[in-house]
C-alpha positions in Angstrom: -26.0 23.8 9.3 -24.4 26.2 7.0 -24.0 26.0 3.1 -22.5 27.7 0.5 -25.3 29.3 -1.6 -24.5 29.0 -4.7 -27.4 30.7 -5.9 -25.5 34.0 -5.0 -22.7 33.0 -7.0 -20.8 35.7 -8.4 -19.2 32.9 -11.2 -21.1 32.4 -14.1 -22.7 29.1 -14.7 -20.6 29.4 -18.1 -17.2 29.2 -16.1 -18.4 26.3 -14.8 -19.5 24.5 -17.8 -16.2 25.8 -19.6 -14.3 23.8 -16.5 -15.9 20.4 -16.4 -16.0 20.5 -20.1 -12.0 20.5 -20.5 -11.7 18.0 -17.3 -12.9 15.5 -20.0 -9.4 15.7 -21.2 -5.7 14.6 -19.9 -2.6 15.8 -21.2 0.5 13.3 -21.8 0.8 10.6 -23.9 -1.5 7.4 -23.8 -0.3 4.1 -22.5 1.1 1.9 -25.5 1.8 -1.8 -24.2 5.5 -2.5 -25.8 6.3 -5.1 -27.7 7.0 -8.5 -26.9 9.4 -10.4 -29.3 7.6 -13.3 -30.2 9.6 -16.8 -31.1 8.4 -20.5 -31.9 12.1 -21.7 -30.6 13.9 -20.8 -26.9 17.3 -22.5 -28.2 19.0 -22.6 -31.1 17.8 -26.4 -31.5 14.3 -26.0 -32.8 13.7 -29.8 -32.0 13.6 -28.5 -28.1 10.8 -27.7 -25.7 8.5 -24.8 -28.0 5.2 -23.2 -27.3 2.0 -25.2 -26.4 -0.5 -25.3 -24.7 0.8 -26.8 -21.1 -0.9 -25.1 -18.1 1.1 -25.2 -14.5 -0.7 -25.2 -11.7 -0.3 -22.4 -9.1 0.9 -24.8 -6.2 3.1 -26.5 -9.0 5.5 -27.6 -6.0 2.9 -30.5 -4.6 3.8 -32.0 -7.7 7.1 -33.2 -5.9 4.9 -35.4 -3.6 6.3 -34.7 -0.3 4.4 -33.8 2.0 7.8 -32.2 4.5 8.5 -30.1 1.4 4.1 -28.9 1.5 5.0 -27.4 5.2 8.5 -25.9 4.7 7.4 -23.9 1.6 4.2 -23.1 3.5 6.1 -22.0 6.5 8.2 -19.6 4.3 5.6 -18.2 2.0 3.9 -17.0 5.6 7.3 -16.3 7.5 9.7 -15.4 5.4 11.2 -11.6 6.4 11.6 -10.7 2.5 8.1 -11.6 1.4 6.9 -10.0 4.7 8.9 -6.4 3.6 7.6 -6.7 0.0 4.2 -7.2 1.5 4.6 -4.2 3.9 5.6 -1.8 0.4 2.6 -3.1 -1.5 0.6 -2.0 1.2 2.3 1.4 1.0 2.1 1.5 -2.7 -2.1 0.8 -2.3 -2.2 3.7 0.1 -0.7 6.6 -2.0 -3.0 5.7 -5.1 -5.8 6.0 -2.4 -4.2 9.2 -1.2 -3.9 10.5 -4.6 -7.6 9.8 -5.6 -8.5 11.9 -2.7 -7.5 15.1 -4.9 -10.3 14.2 -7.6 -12.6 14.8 -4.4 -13.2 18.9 -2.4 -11.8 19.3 0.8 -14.0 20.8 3.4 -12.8 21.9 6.8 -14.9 23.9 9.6 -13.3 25.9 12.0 -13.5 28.8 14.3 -11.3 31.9 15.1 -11.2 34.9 17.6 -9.4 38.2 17.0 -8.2 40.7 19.5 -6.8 44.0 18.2 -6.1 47.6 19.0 -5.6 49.8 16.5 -5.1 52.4 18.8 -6.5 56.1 17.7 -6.7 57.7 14.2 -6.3 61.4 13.5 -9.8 62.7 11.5 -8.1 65.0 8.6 -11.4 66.8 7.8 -11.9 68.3 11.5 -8.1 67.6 13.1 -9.4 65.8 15.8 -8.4 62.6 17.3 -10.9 59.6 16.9 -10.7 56.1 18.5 -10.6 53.0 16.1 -13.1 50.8 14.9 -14.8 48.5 17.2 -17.6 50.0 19.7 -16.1 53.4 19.6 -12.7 52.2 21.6 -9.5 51.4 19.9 -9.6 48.0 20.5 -12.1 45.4 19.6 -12.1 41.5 19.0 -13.4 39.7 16.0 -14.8 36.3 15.8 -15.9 34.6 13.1 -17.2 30.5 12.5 -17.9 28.8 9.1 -17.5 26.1 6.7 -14.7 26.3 3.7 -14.5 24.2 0.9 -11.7 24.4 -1.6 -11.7 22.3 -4.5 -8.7 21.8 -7.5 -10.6 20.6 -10.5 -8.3 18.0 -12.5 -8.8 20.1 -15.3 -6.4 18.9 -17.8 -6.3 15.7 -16.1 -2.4 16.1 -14.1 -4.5 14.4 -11.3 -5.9 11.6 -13.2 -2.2 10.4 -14.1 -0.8 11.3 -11.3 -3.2 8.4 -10.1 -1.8 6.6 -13.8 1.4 6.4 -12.3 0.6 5.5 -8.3 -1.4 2.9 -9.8 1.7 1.2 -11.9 3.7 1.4 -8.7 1.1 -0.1 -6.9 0.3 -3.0 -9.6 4.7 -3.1 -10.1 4.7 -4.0 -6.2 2.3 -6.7 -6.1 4.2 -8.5 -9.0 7.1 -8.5 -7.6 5.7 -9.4 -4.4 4.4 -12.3 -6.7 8.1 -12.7 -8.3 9.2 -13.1 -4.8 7.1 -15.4 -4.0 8.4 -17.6 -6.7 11.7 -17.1 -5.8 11.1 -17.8 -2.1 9.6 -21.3 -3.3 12.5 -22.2 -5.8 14.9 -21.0 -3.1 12.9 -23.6 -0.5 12.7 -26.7 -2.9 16.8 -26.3 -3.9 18.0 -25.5 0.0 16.2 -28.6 0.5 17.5 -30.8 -1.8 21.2 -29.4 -1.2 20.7 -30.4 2.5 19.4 -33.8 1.7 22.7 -34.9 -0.3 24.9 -33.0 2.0 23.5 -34.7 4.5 23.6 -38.2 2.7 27.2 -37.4 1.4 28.1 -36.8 5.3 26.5 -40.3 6.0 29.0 -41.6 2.8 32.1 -40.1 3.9 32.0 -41.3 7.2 31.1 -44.4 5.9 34.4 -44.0 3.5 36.7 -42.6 5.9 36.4 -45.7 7.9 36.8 -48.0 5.0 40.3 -46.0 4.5 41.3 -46.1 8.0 41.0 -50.1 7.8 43.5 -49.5 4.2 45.8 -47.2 6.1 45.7 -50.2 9.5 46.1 -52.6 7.1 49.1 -51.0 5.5 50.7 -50.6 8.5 50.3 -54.4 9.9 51.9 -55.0 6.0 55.1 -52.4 6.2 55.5 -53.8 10.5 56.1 -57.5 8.7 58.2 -56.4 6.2 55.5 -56.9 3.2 55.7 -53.4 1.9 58.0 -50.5 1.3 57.7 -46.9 3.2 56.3 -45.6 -0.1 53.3 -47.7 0.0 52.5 -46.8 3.9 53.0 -43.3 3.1 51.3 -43.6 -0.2 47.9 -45.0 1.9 48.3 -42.1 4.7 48.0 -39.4 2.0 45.2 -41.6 0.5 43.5 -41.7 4.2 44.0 -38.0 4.5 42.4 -36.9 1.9 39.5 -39.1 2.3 39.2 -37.7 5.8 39.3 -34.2 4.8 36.3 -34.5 3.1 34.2 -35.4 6.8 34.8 -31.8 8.1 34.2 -30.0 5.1 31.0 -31.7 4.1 29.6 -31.3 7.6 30.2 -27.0 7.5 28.6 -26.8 4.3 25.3 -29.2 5.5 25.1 -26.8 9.1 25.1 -23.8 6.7 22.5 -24.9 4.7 20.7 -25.8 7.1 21.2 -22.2 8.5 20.1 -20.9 5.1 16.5 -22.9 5.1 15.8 -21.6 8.5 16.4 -18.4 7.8 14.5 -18.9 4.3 11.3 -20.2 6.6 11.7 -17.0 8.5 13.1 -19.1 11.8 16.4 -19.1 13.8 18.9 -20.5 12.6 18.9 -22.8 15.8 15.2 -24.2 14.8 14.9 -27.3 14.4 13.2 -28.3 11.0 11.8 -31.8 9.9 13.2 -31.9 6.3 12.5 -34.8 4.3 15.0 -37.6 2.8 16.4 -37.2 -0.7 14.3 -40.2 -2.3 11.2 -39.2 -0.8 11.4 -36.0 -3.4 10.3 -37.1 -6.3 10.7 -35.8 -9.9 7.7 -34.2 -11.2 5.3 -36.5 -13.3 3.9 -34.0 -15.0 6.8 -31.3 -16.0 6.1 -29.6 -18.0 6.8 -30.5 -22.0 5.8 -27.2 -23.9 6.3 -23.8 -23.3 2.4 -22.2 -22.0 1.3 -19.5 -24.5 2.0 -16.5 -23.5 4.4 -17.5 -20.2 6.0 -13.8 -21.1 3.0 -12.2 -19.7 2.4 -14.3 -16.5 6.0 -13.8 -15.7 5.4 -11.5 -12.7 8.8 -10.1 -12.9 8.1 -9.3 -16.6 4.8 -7.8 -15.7 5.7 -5.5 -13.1 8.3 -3.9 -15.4 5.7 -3.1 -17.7 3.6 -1.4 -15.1 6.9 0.4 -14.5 6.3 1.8 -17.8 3.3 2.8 -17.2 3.8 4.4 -14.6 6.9 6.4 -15.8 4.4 7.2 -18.9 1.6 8.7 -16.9 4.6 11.2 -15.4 5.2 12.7 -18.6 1.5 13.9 -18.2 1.7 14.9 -14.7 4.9 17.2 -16.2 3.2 18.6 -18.7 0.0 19.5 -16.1 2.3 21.5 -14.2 3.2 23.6 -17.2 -0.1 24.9 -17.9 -2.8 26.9 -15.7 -3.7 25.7 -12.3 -6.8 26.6 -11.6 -8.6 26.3 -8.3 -12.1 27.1 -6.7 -13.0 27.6 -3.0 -15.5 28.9 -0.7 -16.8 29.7 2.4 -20.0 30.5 4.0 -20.2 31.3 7.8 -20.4 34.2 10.5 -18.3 37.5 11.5 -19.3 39.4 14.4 -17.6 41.1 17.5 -19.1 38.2 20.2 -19.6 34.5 20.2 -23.5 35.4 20.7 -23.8 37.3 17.6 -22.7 34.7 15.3 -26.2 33.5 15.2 -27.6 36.9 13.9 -28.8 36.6 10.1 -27.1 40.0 9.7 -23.8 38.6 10.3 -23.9 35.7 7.7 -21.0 35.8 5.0 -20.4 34.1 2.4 -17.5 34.1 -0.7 -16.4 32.3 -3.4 -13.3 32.3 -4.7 -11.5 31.0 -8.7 -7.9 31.3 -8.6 -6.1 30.8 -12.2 -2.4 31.2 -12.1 0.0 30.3 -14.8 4.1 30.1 -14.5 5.3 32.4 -17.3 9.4 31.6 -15.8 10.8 29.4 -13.4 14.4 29.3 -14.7 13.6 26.0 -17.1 12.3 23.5 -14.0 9.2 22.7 -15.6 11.0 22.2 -18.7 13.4 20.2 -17.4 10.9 18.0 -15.2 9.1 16.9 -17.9 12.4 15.5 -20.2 13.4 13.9 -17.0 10.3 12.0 -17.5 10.8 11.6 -20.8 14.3 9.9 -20.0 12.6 7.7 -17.5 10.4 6.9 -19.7 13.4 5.5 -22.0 15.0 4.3 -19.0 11.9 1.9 -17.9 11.5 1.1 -21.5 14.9 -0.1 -21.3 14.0 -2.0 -18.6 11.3 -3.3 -19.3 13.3 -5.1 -22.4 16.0 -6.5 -20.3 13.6 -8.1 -18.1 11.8 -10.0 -21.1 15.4 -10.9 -22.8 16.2 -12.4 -19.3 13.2 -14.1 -19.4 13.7 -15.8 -22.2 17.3 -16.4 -21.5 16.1 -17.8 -18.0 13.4 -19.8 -20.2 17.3 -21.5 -22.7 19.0 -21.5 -19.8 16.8 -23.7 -18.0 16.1 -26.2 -21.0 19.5 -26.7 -21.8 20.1 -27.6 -17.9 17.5 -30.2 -17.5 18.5 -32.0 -20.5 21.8 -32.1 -19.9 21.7 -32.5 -15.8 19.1 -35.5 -16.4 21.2 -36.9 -18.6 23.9 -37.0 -16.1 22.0 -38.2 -13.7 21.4 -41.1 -15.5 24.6 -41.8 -16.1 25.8 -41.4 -12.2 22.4 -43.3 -11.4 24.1 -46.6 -13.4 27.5 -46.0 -12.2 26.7 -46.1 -9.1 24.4 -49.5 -10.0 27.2 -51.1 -11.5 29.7 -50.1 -8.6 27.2 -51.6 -6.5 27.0 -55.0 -8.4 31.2 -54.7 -8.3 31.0 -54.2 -4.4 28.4 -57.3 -3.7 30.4 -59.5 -6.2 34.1 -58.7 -4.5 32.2 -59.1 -1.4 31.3 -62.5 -2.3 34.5 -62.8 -3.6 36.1 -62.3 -0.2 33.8 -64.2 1.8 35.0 -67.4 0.2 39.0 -66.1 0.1 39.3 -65.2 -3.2 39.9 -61.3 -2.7 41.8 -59.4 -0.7 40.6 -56.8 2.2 42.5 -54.2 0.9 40.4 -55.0 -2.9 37.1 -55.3 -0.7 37.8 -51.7 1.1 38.6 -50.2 -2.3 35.8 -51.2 -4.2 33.6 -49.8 -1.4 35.8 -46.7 -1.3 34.5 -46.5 -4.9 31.0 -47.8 -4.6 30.3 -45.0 -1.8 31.9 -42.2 -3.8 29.2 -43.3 -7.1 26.7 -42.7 -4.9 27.6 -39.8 -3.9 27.8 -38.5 -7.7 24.5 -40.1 -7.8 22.9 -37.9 -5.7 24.6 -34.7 -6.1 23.3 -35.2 -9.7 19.6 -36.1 -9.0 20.1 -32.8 -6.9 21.2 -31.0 -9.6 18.6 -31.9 -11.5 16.1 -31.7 -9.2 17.2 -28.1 -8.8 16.4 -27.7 -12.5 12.9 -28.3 -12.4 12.1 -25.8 -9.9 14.0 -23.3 -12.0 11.8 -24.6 -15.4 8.7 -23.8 -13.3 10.0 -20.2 -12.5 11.2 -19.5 -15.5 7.7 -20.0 -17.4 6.4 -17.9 -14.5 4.1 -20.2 -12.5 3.3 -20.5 -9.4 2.3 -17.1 -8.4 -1.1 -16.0 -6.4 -4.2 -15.9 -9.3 -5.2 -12.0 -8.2 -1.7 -11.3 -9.2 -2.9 -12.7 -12.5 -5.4 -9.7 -13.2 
C-alpha cells in the first residue's frame, strides 16, 4: 500500500503548527439566545389562569377517556400525509449536517490513468538536425501513472464549523416543527371529532324536528279544510315547516364533509369507514390544566424551532465572513509514473508531492460584501420572527383562556336550558295525555326541547374544542426527544 511520506515533506512542521493553531478559532458572531418577555398575567385580569407549576403529560389526549378517540389520533400521528412530508424534510435536514461534517474530514481517492501522445519530431538548434520526441527515441509514447491523492481543506477560521452551526439549526428547526405538527395533527383530530359527533346528533334532532313540524303543518291543514283557521295561519305553518326542513339537508352536507375531513386527517380515503365515538362518551378533562407550566414558552415547539432559525441564520454571518478571507487548502499524492503498466512497480518510478494552496479574493465586484449583509438582514429577519412566534404564543395562550371560560360558561347555560325544556316537554306531555293540551302545544314544545339540545351540544363542542386548543397553546404534547 502506498503512503504519503511525510517525512520528505517540503512544508515546514511550522506551517503546520501555524494552521491547526488558528483552526482553534471561528469567525462570526456567537449564538446569543434572545429574549423572552416574561409575564405573571396572560390577560388583562390578573385573577386568571397565571404561572405554576402544572406539568401535562405528553399523551395529554387519553385524558378525554375514550378509547375511539386513542385509535383515531393514533391512526393519524402514523398516517397522516403532512406529518409523513415533515418527517421526510427532517430526514433531509439530518443528512446535509452529516454531509457538511464530512468537510472537517480529508478526502482520499485512488485512481489510475494512461496517456497516449505524439509529439511528433523536434528540430535540435545546436546541430540543425531533426530529432524524434521524447519517449523511447520515437515521437510517440504513452504514459501511465497509479497512486493515492489526499486533499484536505483545513477549517481554518472555522467557515466549516458554522456552516455545520447553521445545518444544525435547520436540522433541530425541522424536528420541532415536525413536533408543532404533531400537535396540530392531534388538536385537529380531537375538534373534527367532536364537530362530527354534534353534527351527527343535530342530524338525528332535525329529523326528529322536521317530523314534529310536518304533524303542525297536517294539522293546520285538517284546521283551515274545517274552516277553523284562516289562510294566513296555514301559510304561516308552511313557512314554519320549510324552514325547519331546510335545516335536514344542510346539516347532513356539513356532517359528510367532516367526515371527509377526519379521514383525510387519519391519512385514509375519504370513503373509509371510521368508528368515531358518541359525543357523551368524550369527556371533559379532569385534570385540565389550572396554571400556566413554567416555562411553556420554551417547550412550545413552534417557538423553539424559530429560535434554532436564529441560529442558524447567525452561524451564516460566519460562514460569510469565512469566504472573505484566505482559503487555504493542502493536498497530496504519492504513487507511480512510468511508460508501462509493469513498471509501475519499479522503486525508481515512485512519486510523490505535496501541495498548500492559499488564495485570497482581492475583488469580486462587492458579492462577498454583499453576502454577508444579506446574512446580516436574515439575521434581523429571523429575529423578527422569532418574536412573532413568541407574541402569538402568548396570544394563543389569552386567546385560549378567555375561550374556555367563556364557552364553559355557555355550556352551562345551554346544558340547563335544554334541562328545563325537557322538564317543559314531559310536563305538556302529561298535560296532553290526560286532554288538557293541545297537539299543536305538545309538537311545539318538542320543536323547542329538540332545538335546546341542539344548543346544548354545539356548546359542549365548543368547549370541548377549547381544551384541546389550552393543551396546544402551553405546548404539550409533543415527542420528549423533541424536548432536548
Amino acid at each position: 500500500m502506498m503512503k504519503i511520506n511525510f517525512n520528505k515533506c517540503t512544508l515546514s512542521c511550522a506551517a503546520y503548527g501555524l494552521i491547526l493553531a488558528l483552526s482553534a478559532c471561528a469567525v462570526g458572531p456567537d449564538y446569543k439566545k434572545p429574549e423572552i418577555p416574561k409575564s405573571d398575567s396572560f390577560t388583562r385580569d390578573p385573577a386568571q389562569m397565571g404561572v405554576g407549576s402544572s406539568v401535562i403529560k405528553s399523551d395529554w389526549w387519553k385524558s378525554y377517556n375514550s378509547a375511539e378517540l386513542n385509535t383515531l389520533i393514533d391512526k393519524a400521528l402514523k398516517h397522516n400525509a403532512s406529518v409523513e412530508i415533515a418527517s421526510a424534510n427532517l430526514k433531509v435536514a439530518q443528512q446535509n449536517t452529516v454531509a457538511q461534517q464530512g468537510f472537517y474530514f480529508p478526502s482520499i481517492s485512488v485512481g489510475t490513468s494512461r496517456t497516449i501522445q505524439n509529439n511528433g519530431a523536434s528540430m535540435n538548434t545546436s546541430t540543425g538536425l531533426i530529432s524524434p520526441g521524447p519517449g523511447n527515441g520515437a515521437p510517440s509514447y504513452s504514459v501511465n501513472s497509479a497512486g493515492l491523492s489526499v486533499g484536505f481543506i483545513p477549517d481554518i477560521f472555522g467557515g466549516n464549523r458554522r456552516a455545520v452551526e447553521s445545518l444544525r439549526g435547520l436540522e433541530n428547526s425541522a424536528k420541532y416543527q415536525l413536533a408543532a405538527l404533531q400537535i396540530t395533527i392531534v388538536t385537529n383530530v380531537i375538534q373534527t371529532v367532536s364537530q362530527e359527533t354534534t353534527l351527527r346528533e343535530e342530524l338525528r334532532l332535525a329529523i326528529a324536528a322536521e317530523r314534529s313540524a310536518f304533524k303542525q303543518l297536517e294539522h293546520a291543514r285538517r284546521l283551515n279544510a274545517v274552516g277553523y283557521s284562516s289562510g294566513v295561519d296555514l301559510a304561516t305553518q308552511e313557512s314554519a315547516y320549510a324552514y325547519v326542513a331546510a335545516q335536514v339537508p344542510s346539516i347532513r352536507k356539513l356532517h359528510e364533509q367532516t367526515l371527509d375531513m377526519l379521514s383525510v386527517l387519519c391519512g385514509e380515503l375519504p370513503s373509509t369507514k371510521l368508528e368515531v365515538p358518541n359525543i357523551e362518551a368524550i369527556q371533559i378533562p379532569a385534570d385540565l390544566p389550572n396554571s400556566v407550566p413554567s416555562g411553556w414558552i420554551e417547550k412550545r415547539p413552534d417557538v423553539r424551532a424559530a429560535e434554532e432559525m436564529v441560529k442558524s441564520s447567525n452561524a451564516q454571518i460566519g460562514v460569510a465572513i469565512a469566504n472573505m478571507i484566505p482559503q487555504i487548502s493542502i493536498s497530496g499524492f504519492t504513487g507511480a509514473t512510468a511508460g508501462a503498466f509493469s513498471s509501475l512497480k519499479d522503486t525508481l518510478n515512485r512519486s510523490w508531492s505535496e501541495t498548500l494552496n492559499a488564495n485570497q479574493t482581492l475583488f469580486a465586484g462587492g458579492t462577498l460584501l454583499a453576502r454577508k449583509r444579506a446574512a446580516e438582514a436574515n439575521l434581523e429577519s429571523s429575529l423578527g420572527q422569532y418574536k412573532f412566534a413568541v407574541l402569538t404564543a402568548f396570544q394563543n395562550v389569552a386567546d385560549t383562556l378567555y375561550a374556555i371560560e367563556q364557552d364553559k360558561r355557555s355550556w352551562e347555560i345551554a346544558r340547563d336550558n335544554a334541562l328545563a325544556n325537557k322538564r317543559i316537554y314531559e310536563y305538556t306531555q302529561l298535560q296532553f295525555d290526560k286532554g288538557y293540551a293541545s297537539e299543536p302545544m305538545l309538537l311545539s314544545v318538542h320543536q323547542a326541547y329538540l332545538g335546546a339540545e341542539i344548543n346544548r351540544m354545539q356548546a359542549y363542542a365548543l368547549y370541548l374544542g377549547d381544551t384541546a386548543a389550552l393543551y396546544q397553546s402551553l405546548g404539550g404534547g409533543w415527542p420528549a426527544d423533541a424536548r432536548k
